[in-house]
N, C-alpha and C positions, 0 to 999 in steps of 0.2 A: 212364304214358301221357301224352307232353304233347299237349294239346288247342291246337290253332291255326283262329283263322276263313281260310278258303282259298278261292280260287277254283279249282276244278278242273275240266281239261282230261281225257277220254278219249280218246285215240288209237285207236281200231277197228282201224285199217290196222297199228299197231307195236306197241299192245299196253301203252303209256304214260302214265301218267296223268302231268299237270305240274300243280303246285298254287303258286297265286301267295299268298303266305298277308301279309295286314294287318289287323291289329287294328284292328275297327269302323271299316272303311273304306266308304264307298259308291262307290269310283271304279266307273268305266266299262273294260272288257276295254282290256289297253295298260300296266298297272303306272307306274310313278311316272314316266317319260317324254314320254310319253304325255296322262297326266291333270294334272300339276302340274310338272314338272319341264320338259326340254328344248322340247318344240311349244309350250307357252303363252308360256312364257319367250323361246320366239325370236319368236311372234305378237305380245307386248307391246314386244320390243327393235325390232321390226321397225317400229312404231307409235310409239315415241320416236325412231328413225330418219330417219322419213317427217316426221316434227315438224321435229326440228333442221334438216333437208335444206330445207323452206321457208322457215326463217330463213335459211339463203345462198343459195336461188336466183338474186332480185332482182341479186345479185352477177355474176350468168351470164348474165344477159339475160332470164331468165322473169317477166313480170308478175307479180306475187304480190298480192294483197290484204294490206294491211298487217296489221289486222288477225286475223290468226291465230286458231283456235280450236279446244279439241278436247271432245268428247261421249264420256266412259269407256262411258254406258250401249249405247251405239252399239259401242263396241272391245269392252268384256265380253261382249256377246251374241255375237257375231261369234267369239270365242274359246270360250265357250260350246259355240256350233255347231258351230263347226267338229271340235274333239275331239267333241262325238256324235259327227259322220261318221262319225272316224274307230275309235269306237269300235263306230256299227254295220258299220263295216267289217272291222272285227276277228271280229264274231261271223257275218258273213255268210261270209267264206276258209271260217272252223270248219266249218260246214254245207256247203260245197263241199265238202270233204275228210271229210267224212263225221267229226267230230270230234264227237262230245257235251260241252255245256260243264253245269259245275255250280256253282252260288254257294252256298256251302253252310258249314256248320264241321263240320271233322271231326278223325279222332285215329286215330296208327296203331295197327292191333291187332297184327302184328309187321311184317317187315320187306318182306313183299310183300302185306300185307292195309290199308287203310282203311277207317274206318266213318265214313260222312257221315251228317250231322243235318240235315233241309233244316227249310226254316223253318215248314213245317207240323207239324214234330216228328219224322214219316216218316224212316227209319234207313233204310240199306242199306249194302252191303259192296262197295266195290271191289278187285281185286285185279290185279296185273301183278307183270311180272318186275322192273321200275326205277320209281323215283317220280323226277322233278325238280320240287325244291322251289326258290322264287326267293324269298327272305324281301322286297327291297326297303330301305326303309331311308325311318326318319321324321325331321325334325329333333329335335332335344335341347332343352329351354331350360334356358339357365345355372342353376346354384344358386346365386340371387342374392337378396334383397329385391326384389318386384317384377314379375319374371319373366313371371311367367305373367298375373299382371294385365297388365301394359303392352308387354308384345311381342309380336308376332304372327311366325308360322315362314313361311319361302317355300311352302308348304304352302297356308296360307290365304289370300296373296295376291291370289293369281290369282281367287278367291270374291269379294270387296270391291265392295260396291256404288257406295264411293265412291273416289276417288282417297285414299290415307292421307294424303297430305300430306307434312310434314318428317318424314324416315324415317333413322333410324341402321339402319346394317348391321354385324353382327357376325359373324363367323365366315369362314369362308374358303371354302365350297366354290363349285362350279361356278356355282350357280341363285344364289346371295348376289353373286358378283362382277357377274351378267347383271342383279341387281335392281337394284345400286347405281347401273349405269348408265341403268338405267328412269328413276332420280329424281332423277337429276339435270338442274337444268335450265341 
């Protein structure tokens, strides 16, 4: 049996259960898009955007204040918030549609049975004709000297109570190409 922490979805109407499954995760309903991935990443590129765009106003004819400034704790909350929304927005559809959602770990018993463990210990058994499972996907850090002391993943970025600072970027996907752009100034 392998054991996975899951989020899981009940379907009433179809009879499917969908399990978003991340190891020791607390995100919010929405999977890695959602919570650290694509909407933060375009809320922060959007906010170094708005930044650069006031240094060539003045160019254009807009008075600008020379002086420039920006307040992270102000953009963080605001990114923050706004993924609640849209993560109590996610769980309020569910309840429209008549969906039972579960935050639970569980493990299959065969291939149409689950048994979830909720976090008061309480078992039970689901069962459907189909399960869709969406594992997700975490960053890696190198196996290097260091690693894991001194780098931080696109992951936890978006968490940062303060601006990082001078930031190397390694690796090549989507959310690393959008951070490099974040920091540069």
């Amino acid at each position: 049996m392998y054991i996975v922490r899951f989020y899981s979805i009940f379907c009433n109407r179809v009879g499917i259960y969908s399990a978003y499954t991340r190891a020791g995760t607390t995100w919010g309903l929405g999977g890695t898009c959602v919570n650290v991935g694509c909407i933060p990443k375009k809320l922060y590129h959007q906010a170094a955007s708005l930044g650069k765009a006031m240094e060539h106003a003045k160019r254009y004819g807009w008075n600008v204040n020379e002086n420039i400034t920006h307040d992270w704790d102000i953009l963080r909350s605001a990114v923050i918030d706004y993924i609640k929304s849209l993560n109590w927005g996610h769980r309020v559809q569910l309840k429209q549609k008549d969906v039972d959602y579960y935050n639970v770990k569980g493990s299959f018993i065969n291939p149409h049975e689950i048994k979830i463990t909720h976090k008061s210990g309480k078992t039970e058994c689901l069962s459907a004709e189909n399960f869709v499972i969406a594992v997700g996907g975490r960053p890696k850090y190198p196996e290097i000297p260091g690693a894991i002391e001194y780098c931080i993943s696109s992951d936890d970025i978006f968490s940062f109570e303060k601006p990082p600072g001078k930031t190397l970027v390694i690796g090549g996907s989507c959310i690393l190409q959008w951070m490099f752009i974040l920091f540069v100034k």
